[in-house]
LUMFI-460625 format. One record per atom (N, C-alpha, C): residue in one letter; atom name; residue number from 1; x, y negated, z negated. Coordinates in steps of 0.02 Angstrom, whole numbers. Atoms other than C-alpha are relative to their C-alpha. Layout:
N
[pt A CA NUM [X Y Z]] ...
This chain:
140
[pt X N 1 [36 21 -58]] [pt X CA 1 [2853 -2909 -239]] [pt X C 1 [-75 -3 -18]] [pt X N 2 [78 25 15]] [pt X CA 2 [2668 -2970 -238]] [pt X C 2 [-41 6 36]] [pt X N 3 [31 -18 -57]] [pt X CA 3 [2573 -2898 -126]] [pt X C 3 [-74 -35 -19]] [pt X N 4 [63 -5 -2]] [pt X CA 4 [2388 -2967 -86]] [pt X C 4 [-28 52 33]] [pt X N 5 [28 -55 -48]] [pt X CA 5 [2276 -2825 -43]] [pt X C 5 [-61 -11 32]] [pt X N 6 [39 9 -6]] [pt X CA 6 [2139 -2925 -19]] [pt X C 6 [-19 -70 36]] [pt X N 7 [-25 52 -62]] [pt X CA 7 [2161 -3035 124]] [pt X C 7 [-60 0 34]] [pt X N 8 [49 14 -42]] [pt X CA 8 [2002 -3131 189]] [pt X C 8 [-74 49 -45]] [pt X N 9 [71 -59 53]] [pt X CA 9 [1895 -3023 41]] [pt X C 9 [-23 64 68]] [pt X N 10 [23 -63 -50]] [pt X CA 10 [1910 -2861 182]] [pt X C 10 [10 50 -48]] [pt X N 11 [-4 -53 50]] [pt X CA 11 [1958 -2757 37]] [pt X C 11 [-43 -8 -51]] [pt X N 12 [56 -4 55]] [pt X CA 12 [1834 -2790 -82]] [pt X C 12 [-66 7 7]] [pt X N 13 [57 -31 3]] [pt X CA 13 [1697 -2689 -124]] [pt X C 13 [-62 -48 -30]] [pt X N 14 [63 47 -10]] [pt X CA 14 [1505 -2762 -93]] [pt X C 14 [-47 57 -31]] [pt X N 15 [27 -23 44]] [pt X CA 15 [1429 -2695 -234]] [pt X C 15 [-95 -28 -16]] [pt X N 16 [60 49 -4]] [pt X CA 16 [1229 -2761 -240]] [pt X C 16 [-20 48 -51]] [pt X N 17 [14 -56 60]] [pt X CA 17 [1141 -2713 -399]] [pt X C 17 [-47 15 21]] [pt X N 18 [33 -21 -10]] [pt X CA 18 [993 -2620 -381]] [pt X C 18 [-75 -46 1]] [pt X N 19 [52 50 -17]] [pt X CA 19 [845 -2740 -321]] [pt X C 19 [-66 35 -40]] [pt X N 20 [22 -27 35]] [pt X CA 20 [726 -2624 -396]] [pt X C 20 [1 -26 -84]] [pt X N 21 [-6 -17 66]] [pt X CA 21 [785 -2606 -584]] [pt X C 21 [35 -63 -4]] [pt X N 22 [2 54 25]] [pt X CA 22 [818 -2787 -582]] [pt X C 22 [-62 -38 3]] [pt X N 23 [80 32 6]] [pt X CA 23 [639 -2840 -543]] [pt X C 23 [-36 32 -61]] [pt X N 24 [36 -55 53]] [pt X CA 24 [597 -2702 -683]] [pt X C 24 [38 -47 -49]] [pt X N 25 [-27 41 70]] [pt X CA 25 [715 -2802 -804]] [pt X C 25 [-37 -67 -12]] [pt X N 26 [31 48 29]] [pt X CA 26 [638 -2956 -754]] [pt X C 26 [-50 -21 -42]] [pt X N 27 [57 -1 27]] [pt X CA 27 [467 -2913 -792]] [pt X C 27 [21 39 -71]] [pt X N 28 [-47 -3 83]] [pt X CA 28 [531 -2842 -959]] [pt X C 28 [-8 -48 -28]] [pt X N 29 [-4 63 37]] [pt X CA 29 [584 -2994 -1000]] [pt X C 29 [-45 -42 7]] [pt X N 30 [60 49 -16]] [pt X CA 30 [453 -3102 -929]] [pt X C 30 [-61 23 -64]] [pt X N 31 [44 -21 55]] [pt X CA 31 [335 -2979 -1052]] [pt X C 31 [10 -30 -79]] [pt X N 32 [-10 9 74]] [pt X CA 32 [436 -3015 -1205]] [pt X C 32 [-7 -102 7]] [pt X N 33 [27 77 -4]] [pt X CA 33 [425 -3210 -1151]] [pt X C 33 [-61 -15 14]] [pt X N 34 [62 36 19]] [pt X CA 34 [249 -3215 -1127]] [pt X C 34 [-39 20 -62]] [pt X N 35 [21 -8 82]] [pt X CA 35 [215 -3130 -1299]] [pt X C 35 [26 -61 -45]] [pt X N 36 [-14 40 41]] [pt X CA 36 [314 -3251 -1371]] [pt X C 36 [-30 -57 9]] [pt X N 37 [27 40 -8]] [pt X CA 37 [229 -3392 -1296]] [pt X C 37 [-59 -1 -64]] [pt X N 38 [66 9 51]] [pt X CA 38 [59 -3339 -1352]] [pt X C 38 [13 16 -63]] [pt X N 39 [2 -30 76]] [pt X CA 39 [109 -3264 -1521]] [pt X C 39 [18 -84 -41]] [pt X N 40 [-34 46 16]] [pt X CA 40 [179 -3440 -1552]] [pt X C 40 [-62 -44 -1]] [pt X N 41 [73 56 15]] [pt X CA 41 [-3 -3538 -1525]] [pt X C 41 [-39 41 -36]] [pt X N 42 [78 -14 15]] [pt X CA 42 [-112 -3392 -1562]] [pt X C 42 [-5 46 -71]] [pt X N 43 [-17 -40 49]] [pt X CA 43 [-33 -3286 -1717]] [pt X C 43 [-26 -56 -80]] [pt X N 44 [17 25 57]] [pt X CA 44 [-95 -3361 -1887]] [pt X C 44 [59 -51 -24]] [pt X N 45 [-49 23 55]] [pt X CA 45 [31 -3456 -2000]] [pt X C 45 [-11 40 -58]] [pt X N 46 [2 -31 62]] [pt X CA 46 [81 -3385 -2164]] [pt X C 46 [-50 -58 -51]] [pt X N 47 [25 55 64]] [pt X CA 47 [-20 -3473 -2317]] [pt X C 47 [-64 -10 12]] [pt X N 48 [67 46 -1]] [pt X CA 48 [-179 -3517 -2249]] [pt X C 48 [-55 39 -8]] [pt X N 49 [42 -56 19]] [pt X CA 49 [-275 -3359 -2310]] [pt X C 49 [-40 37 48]] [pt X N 50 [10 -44 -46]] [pt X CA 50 [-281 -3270 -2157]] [pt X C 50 [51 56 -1]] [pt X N 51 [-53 -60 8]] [pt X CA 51 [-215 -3094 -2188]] [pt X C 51 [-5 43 67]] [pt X N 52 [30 -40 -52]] [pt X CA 52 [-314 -2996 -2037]] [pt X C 52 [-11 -64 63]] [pt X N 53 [40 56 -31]] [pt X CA 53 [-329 -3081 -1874]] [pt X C 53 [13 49 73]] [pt X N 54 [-14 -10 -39]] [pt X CA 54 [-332 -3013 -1674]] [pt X C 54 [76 22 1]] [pt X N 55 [-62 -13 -26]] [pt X CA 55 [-201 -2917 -1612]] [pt X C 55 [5 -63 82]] [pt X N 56 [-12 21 -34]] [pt X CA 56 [-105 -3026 -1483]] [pt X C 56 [55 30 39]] [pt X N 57 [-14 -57 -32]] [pt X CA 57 [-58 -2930 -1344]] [pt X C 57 [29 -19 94]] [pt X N 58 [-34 -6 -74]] [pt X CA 58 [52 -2931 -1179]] [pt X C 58 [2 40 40]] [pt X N 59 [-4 -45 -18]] [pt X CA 59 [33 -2817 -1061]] [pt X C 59 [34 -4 76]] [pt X N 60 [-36 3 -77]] [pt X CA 60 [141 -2742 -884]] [pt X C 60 [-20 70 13]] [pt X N 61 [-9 -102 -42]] [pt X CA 61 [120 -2610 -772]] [pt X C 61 [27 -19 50]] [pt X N 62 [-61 -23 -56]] [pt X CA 62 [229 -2537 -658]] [pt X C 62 [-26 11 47]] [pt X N 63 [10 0 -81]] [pt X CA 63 [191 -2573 -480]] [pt X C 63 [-11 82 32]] [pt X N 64 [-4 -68 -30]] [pt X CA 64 [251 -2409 -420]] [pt X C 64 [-1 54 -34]] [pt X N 65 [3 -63 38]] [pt X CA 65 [253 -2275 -569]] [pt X C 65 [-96 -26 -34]] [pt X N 66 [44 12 43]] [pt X CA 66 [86 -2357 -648]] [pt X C 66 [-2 -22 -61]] [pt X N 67 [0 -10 61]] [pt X CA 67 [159 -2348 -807]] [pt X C 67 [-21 -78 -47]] [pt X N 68 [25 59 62]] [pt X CA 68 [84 -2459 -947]] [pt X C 68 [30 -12 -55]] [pt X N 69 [-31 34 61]] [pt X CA 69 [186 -2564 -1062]] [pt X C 69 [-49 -55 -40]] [pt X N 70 [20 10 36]] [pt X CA 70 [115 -2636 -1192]] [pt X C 70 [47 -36 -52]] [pt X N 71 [-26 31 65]] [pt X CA 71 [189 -2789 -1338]] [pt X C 71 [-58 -24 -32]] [pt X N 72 [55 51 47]] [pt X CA 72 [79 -2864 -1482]] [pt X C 72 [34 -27 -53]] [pt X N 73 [-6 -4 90]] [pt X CA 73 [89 -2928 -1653]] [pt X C 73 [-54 -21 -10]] [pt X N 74 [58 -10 39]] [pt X CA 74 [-35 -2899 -1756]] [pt X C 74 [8 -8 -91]] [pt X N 75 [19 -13 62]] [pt X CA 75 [-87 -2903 -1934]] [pt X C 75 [42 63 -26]] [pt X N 76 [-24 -64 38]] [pt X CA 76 [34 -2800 -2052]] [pt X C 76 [-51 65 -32]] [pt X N 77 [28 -45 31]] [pt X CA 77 [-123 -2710 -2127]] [pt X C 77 [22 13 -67]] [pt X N 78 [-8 -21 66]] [pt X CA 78 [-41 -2708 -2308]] [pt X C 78 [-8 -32 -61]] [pt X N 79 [38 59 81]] [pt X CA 79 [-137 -2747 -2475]] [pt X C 79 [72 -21 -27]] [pt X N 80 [-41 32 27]] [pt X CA 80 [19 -2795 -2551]] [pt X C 80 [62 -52 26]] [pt X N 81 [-35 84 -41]] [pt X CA 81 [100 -2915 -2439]] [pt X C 81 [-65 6 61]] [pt X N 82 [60 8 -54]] [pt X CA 82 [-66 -2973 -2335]] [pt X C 82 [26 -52 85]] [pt X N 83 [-23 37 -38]] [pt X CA 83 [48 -3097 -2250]] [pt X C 83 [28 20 73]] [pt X N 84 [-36 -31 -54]] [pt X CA 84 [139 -2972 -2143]] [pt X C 84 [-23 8 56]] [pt X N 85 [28 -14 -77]] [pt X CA 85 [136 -2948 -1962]] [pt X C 85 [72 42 25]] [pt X N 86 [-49 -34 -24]] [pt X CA 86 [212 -2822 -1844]] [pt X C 86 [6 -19 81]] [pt X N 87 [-16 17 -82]] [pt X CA 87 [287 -2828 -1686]] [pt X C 87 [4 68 14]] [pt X N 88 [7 -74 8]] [pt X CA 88 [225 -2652 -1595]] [pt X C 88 [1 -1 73]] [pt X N 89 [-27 2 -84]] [pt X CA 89 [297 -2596 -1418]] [pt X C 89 [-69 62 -16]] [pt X N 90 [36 -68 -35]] [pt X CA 90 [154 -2469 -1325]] [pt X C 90 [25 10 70]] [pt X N 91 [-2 -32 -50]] [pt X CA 91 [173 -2360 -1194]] [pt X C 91 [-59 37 25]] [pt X N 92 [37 -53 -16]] [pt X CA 92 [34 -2253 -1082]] [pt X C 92 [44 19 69]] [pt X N 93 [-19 -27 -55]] [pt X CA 93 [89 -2155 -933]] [pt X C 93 [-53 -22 65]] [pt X N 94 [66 19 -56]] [pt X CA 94 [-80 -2229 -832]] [pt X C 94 [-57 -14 -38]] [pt X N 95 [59 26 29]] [pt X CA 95 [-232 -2317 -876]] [pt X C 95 [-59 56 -23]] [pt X N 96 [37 -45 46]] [pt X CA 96 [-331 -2201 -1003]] [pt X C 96 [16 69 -9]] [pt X N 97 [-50 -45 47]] [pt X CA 97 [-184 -2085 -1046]] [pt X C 97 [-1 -34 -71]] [pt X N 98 [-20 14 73]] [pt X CA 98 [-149 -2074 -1243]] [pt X C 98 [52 -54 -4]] [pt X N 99 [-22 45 -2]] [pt X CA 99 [-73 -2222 -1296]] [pt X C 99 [55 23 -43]] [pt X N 100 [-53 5 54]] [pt X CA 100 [119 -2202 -1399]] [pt X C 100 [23 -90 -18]] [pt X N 101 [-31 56 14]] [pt X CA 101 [189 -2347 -1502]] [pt X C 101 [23 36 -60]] [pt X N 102 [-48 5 88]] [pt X CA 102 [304 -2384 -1626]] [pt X C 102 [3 -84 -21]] [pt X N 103 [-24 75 4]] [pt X CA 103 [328 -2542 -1732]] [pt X C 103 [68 -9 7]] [pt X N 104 [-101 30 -2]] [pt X CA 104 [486 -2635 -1699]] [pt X C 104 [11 -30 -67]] [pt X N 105 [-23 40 70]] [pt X CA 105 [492 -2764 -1844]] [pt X C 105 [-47 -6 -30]] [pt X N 106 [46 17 38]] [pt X CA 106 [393 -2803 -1984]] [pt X C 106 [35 -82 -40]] [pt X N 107 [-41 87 31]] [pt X CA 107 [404 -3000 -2065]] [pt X C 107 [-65 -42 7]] [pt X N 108 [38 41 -19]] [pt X CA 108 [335 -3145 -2061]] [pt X C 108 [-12 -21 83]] [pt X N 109 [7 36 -80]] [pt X CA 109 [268 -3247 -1893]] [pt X C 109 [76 -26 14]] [pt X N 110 [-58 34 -42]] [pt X CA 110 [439 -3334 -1881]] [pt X C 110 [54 40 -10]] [pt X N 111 [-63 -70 -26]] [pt X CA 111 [555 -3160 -1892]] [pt X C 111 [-31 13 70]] [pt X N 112 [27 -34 -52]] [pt X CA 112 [432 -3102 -1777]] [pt X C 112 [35 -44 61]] [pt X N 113 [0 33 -61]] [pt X CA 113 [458 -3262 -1650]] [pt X C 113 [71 -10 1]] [pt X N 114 [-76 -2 -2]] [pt X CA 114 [653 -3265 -1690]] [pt X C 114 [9 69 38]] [pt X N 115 [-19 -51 -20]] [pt X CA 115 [662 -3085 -1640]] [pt X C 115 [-6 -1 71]] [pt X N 116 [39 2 -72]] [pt X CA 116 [541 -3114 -1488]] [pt X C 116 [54 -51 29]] [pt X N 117 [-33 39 -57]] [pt X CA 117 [655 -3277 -1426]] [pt X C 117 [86 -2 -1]] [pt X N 118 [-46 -2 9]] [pt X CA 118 [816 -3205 -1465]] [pt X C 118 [17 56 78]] [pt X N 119 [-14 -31 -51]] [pt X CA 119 [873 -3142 -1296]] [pt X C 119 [31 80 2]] [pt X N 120 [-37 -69 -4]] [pt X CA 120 [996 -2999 -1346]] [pt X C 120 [-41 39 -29]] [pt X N 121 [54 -55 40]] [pt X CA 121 [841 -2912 -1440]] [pt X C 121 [-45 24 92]] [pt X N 122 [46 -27 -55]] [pt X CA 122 [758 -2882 -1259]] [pt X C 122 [23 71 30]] [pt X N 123 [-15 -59 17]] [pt X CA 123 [876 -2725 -1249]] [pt X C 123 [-32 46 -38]] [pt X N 124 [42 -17 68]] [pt X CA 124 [810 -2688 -1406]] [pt X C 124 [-64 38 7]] [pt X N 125 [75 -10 -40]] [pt X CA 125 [639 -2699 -1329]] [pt X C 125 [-6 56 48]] [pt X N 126 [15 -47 -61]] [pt X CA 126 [666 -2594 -1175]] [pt X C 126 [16 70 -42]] [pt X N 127 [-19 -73 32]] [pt X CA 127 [749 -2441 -1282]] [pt X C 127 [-40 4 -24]] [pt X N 128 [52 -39 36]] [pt X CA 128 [599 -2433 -1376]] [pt X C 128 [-44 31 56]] [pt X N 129 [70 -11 -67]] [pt X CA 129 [492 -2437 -1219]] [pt X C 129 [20 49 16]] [pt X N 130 [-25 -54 -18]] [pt X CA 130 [596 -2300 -1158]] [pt X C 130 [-2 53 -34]] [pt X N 131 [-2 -32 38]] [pt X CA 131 [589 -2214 -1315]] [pt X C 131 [-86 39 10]] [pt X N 132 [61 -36 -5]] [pt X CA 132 [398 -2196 -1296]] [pt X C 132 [-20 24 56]] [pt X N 133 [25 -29 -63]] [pt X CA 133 [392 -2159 -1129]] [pt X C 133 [29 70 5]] [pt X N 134 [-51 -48 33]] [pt X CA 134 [525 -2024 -1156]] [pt X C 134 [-73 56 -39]] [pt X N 135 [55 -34 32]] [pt X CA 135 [371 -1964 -1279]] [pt X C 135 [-47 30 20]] [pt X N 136 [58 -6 -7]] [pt X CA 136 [257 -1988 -1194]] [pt X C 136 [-11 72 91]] [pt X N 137 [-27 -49 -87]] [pt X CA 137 [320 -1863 -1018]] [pt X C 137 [8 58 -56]] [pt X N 138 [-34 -52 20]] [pt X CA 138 [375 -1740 -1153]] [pt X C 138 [-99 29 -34]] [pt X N 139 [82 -20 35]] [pt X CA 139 [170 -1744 -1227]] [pt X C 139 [11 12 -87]] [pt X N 140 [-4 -19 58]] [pt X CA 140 [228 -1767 -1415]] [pt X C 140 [-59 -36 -35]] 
């Protein structure tokens, strides 16, 4: 026998995801898409004997906690590959708290902008962010 239990959708549960911590994902992502924008006009090319140049830098804060996120890529800094650039998540807890980061990747400009417009890396992204914030509540 085949019972429907769900006659007129009265049995099924109205689940709404959290309106909150989906506006927090968006902007997330909106961050890692407007880094990639600019990193994409304003980041150097490899070859053209620019080793050092501006960090290029995205920044979000959190409406209601304050908290300050922070993406760039910047200049690898290393005499022996001058070419390099990193991709470096920050965190502060409020505007002129200690700043934590970590780099995410190191590469050229077009790992960097593959990483940046590869969607399933924006996970990626937030666990770090979480990682420093995590740090940064604990005062390491």
């Amino acid at each position: 026998m085949n019972i429907d239990n769900n006659i007129n959708g009265i049995n099924s549960i109205n689940c709404k995801k959290n309106p909150e911590a989906e506006a927090n994902k968006d902007l997330k992502k909106e961050l890692v898409e407007n880094l990639y924008k600019k990193a994409r006009q304003m980041v150097p090319q490899e070859g053209i004997g620019i080793s050092e140049f501006e960090p290029v830098t995205e920044e979000y804060i959190d409406s209601d906690t304050k908290d300050v996120y922070f993406l760039s890529v910047q200049s690898g800094y290393d005499k022996k590959e001058p070419e390099l650039k990193v991709l470096r998540a920050s965190y502060q807890l409020s505007k002129g708290a200690p700043v934590y980061y970590m780099n995410i990747i190191r590469g050229s400009k077009q790992d960097i902008l593959d990483f940046l417009g590869n969607e399933n890396n924006i996970g990626k992204i937030k666990g770090f962010l979480s990682i420093l914030k995590e740090r940064a509540l604990q005062g390491e």
